[in-house]
N, C-alpha and C positions, 0 to 999 in steps of 0.2 A: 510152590507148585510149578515145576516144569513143563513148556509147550510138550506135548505128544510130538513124535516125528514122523508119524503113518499117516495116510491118504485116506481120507474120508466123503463122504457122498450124502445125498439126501435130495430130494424135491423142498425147492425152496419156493413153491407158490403154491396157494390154494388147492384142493380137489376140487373135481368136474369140469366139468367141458369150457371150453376159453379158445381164445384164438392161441392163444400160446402156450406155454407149461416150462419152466426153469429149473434146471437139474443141475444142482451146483457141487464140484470136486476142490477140494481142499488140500493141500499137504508138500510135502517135500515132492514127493514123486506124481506130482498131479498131471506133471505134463505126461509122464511115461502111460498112463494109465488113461489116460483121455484119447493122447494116441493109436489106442490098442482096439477105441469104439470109432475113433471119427477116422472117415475118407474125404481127403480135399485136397486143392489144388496141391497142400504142401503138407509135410508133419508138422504140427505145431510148437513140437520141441524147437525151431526154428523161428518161431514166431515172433514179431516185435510185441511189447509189454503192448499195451491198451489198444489192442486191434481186435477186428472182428472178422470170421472165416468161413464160407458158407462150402458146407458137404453134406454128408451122409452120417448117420450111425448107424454101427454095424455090429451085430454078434464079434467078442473079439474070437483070435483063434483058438479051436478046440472047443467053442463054446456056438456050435451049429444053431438052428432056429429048431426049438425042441417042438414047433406047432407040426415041424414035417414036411413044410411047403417048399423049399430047396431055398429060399432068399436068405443072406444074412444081411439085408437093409431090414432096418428099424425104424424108420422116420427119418426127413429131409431136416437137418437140424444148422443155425447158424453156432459158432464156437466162437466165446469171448475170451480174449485172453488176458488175464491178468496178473504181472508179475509181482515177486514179494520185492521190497516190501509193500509194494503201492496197490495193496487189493484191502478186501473185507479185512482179511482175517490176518495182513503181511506176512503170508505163506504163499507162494503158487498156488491162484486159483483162476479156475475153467467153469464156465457157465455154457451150459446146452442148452439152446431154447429149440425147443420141438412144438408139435402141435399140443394145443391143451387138450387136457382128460385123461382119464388115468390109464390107458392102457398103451400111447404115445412115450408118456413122462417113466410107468413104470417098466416099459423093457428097457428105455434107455437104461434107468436105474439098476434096472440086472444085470445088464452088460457090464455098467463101469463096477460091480462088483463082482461079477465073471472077472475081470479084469484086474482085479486086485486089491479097487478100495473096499472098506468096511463101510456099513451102515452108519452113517455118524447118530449119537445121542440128542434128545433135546435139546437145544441150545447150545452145540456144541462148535459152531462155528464162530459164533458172539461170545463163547468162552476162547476160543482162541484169539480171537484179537482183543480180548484183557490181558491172555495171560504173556501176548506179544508186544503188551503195550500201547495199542492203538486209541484203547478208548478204558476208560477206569470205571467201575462198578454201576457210578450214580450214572453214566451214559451208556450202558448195556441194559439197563433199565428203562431207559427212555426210549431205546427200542422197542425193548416190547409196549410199553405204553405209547408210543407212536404206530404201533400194528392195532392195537387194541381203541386209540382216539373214538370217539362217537359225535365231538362237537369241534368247531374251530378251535374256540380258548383252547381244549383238551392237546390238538394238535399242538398249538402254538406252546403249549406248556413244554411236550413231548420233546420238541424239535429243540426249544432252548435249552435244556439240560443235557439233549443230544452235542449241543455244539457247546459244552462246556461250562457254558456260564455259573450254573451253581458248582461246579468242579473247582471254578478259580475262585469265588469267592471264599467258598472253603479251604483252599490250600493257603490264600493269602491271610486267613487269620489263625489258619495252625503254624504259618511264619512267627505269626506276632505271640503266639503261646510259647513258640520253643523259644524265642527270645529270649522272653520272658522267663524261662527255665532255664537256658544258660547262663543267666544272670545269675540269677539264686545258684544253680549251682557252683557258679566260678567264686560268690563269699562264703559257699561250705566248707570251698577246696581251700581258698585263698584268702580266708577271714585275716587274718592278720594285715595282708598287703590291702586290704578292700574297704577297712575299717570295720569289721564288725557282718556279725552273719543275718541280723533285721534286714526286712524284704525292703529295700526303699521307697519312696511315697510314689518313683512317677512306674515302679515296677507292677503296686499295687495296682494305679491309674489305668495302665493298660492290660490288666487283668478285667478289672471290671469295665473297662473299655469293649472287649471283647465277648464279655457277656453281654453288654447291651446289646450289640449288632446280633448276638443269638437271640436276643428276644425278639429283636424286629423281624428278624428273619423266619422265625417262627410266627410271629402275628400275622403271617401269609398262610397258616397252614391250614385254616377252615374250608375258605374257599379252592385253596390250590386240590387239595383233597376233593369236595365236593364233586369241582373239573373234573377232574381224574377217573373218579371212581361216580358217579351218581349217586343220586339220595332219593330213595323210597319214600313216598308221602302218602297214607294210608286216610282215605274219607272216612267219618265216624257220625252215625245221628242216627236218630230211631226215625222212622217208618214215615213219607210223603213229609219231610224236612226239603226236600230239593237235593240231596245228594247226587243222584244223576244229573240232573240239568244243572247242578253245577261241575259234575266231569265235564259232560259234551262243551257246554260254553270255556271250557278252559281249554278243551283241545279244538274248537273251532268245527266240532263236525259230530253227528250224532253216532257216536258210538256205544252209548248204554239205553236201553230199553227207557223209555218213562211213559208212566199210565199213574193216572188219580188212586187205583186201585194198588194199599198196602202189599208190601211185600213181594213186589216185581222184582226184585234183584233178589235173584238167590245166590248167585256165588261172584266170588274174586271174578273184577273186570280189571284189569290194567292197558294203559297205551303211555309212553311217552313223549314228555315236550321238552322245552330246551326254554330256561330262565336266565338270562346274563348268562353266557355261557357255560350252565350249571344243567345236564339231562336230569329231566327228573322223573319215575318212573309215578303215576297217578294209581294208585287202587281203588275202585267202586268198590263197595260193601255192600252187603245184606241190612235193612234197617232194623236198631236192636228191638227187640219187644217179645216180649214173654206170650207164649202158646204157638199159635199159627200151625199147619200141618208139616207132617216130618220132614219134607224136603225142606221147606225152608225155617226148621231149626236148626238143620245141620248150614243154613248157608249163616244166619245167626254167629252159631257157634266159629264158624272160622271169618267170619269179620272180628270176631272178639281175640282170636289168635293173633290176625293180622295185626290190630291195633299194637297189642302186646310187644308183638315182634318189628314195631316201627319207631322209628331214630323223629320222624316228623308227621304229628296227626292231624289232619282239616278236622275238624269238628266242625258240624255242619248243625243250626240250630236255624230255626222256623222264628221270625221277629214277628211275626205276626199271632205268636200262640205264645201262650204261658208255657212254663218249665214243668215235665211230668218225671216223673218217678225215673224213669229209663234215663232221664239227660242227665240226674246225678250220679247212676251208676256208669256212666260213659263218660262222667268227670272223675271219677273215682278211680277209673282206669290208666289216666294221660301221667298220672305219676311219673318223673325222671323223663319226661318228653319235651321236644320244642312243640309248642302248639299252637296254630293256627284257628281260634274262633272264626266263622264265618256267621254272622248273621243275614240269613237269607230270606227273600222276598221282602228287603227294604221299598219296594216299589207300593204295599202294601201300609193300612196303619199299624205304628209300632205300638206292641204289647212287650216285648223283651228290650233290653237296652245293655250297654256296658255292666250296671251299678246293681242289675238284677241275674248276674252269672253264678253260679256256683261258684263256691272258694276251689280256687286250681293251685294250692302255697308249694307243691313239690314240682311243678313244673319246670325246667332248665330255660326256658325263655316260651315269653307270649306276645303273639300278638292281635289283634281283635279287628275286622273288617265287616263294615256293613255293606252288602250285595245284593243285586237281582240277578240270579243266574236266568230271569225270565226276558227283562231290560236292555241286560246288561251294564246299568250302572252300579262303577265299583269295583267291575271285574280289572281294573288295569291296577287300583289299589291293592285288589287280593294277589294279583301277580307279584309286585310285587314284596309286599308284606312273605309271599313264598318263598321270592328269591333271598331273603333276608334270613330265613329262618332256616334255608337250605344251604347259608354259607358264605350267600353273594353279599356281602355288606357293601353299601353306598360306593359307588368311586371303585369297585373292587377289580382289577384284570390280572389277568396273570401278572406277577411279579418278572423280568428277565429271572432273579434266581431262586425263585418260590420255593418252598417245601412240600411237595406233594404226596411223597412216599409214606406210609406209616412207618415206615424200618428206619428212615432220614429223619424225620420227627421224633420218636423216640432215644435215636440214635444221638441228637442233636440237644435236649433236654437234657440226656445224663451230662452232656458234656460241659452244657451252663450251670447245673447243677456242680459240679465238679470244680467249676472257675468261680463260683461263688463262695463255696467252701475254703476255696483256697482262697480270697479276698478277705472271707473272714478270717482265717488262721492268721494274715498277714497282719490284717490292724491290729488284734488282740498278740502279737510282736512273740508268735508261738514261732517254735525252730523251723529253720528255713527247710528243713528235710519234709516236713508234714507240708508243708507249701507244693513243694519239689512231689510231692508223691499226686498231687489234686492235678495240678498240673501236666503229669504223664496221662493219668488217668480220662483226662480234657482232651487232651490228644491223639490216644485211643480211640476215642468216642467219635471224634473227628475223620477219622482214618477208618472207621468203620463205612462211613457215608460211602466212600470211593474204593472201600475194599484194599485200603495199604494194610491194615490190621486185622482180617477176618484167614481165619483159617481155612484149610483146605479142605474139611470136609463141610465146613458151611457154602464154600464156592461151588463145591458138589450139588449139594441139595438146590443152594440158589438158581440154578443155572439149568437143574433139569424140571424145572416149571416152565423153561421154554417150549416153543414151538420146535419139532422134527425141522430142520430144513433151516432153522433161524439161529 
């Protein structure tokens, strides 16, 4: 896929009112066109690379101020100049900063399209410095998860993959693969001169060498994920269990109703908090229990949805009462979930214990904390017994070259998969060509991460999930 050679435009900061507003032009002919909006001391075609120019934008010519008031000033705008290759995009590119809010940012905008750029596409300017080389797949990604962060680790993930780190480590072991595939292939070509077309022992060694480093490198992908993206944590327990008062005590402030009196939560409460660098998003529930009046079956009924539809459940159980009917059909539900017991009002005598739970056998991981969300003793175990079940295991921080992408995960699986295949073909002393074929295929996979091997209509798609302006 070839860079585009037309000038393109967009607002590259937020809507609404701000002190400023950034309207960024892209392209071969950006200076000509930037020229035709701004008035200032000089034309910028003139301009030194990374300097900055304070004037006017103006309607260009033949494109008068269609409001009728006789001005063609637009806004007092400063002009950055930025030459290729040394800008975003290593094109000529021009940034106007005008006043914020949309009506400042969009005449500018009309102008430099009076003027002769085009509107640019989503993400079409972080498509052009891939396709100019500037930055490779897994760091145009990190863009947008660096616009998108909500906690430090998130950033700090963003930022590392922005400046390469997982990019070199990946390239430095698709080295060690085509190596390794040069090898094999120079005893397919040259079996005679090489002795013989068997993969050799230390060619296997750093096959499976390279798998390892994929696995470790994916043993980052729970938490890296987590960071990234947050994990919904859904409350579950039938009626005056403490469910709410143990939201508010986890968020430090009374933000869900509580009263003695059954059935005070009728619908989905959420706020979120932030666990070893892991946002977690909290859902109050309706407590489950069969009858009550219609409004609060229906709130019933979509705590039962929510549970369904969550990756991580608090179950919230009362230690001071026996197990009723309700607490096995709310164990019946956490099937294929990471689950979170809470036993609550540990401050109370215990009537429940570990040894007295419901059998939970399909659950994906448990773990069991006793609590006073009245006390609060406990609450820092329940945290984090959370962050554990949300991703953050022990010791966890960002990795410099984590995996946090699901596309990089995936992408990265097939490709250990692939070099393991090929380790086995090698010891069981199978033709070097079925070696040679895992191997390519390792490499592919590889090259998917950074975008050397994805096509151009997947570059398309990937790319128009960005941001206008980014």
């Amino acid at each position: 896929m070839q860079p585009p050679d037309d000038v393109i435009a967009a607002i590259a900061t937020a809507p609404g009112p701000a002190g400023l507003a950034v309207v960024r032009v892209s392209g071969a002919g950006a200076l000509a066109v930037a020229d035709a909006v701004f008035r200032g001391g000089a034309p910028l075609a003139g301009a030194a690379a990374n300097t900055m120019h304070h004037g006017w934008a103006v309607w260009p010519a033949g494109a008068e101020d269609t409001a009728g008031h006789g001005s063609r000033r637009l806004d007092e705008v400063v002009a950055a100049v930025f030459r290729a290759p040394r800008s975003y995009t290593r094109e000529d590119v021009i940034e106007l900063s005008c006043h914020g809010g949309p009506l400042p940012a969009g005449r500018v905008l009309a102008a430099l399209l009076h003027a002769g750029a085009r509107l640019a596409r989503p993400g079409e300017f972080t498509l052009r410095a891939f396709l100019n080389g500037r930055l490779d797949l897994a760091q145009a990604e990190a863009v947008a998860d660096l616009i998108h962060a909500e906690t430090q680790a998130a950033q700090e993930l963003a930022l590392s993959q922005l400046a390469g780190t997982l990019s070199r480590r990946l390239e430095e072991l698709s080295e060690r693969v085509g190596d390794s595939l040069a090898e094999i292939e120079a005893r397919i070509d040259f079996a005679e001169d090489v002795g013989g077309i068997e993969t050799p022992a230390q060619v296997v060694a750093a096959i499976a060498g390279v798998s390892e480093e994929l696995t470790g490198l994916l043993a980052s992908a729970a938490y890296a994920r987590a960071v990234r993206e947050g994990v919904r944590v859904v409350l579950a327990g039938r009626p005056n269990v403490g469910k709410s008062s143990l939201f508010n005590a986890l968020l430090g402030e009374a933000r869900a109703i509580v009263t003695a009196l059954p059935g005070t939560t009728r619908d989905l409460v959420s706020e979120r908090i932030e666990i070893a660098g892991v946002p977690i998003t909290l859902v109050d529930t309706a407590g489950w229990r069969a009858g009550g009046d219609p409004i609060e079956a229906i709130g019933v009924e979509r705590a039962r949805e929510a549970v369904d539809g969550a990756r991580v459940a608090l179950w919230v159980l009362d230690r001071a009462a026996p197990l009723a009917a309700e607490d096995h059909r709310i164990a019946a539900s956490l099937d294929g979930k990471r689950v979170l017991v809470a036993l609550n009002k540990s401050d109370r005598p215990a009537v429940l214990g570990r040894a007295s739970l419901p059998p939970l056998p399909n659950v994906t991981a448990l773990e069991v904390v006793e609590v006073s969300a009245t006390t609060g003793l406990g609450l820092g175990g329940l945290q984090e017994a959370l962050g554990r079940l949300s991703g953050a295991t022990e010791g966890a921080a960002p990795l410099a070259a984590a995996v946090a992408n699901p596309r990089h995960v995936e992408a990265l699986e097939r490709a250990r998969a692939a070099l393991e295949r090929a380790a086995g073909a090698a010891r069981e002393l199978r033709p070097g060509e079925i070696v040679a074929l895992e191997l390519r295929e390792a490499l592919a996979c590889l090259g998917e991460v950074t975008g050397r091997t994805l096509g151009e209509d997947l570059l398309e798609r990937f790319f128009s999930r960005f941001c206008v302006g980014m």
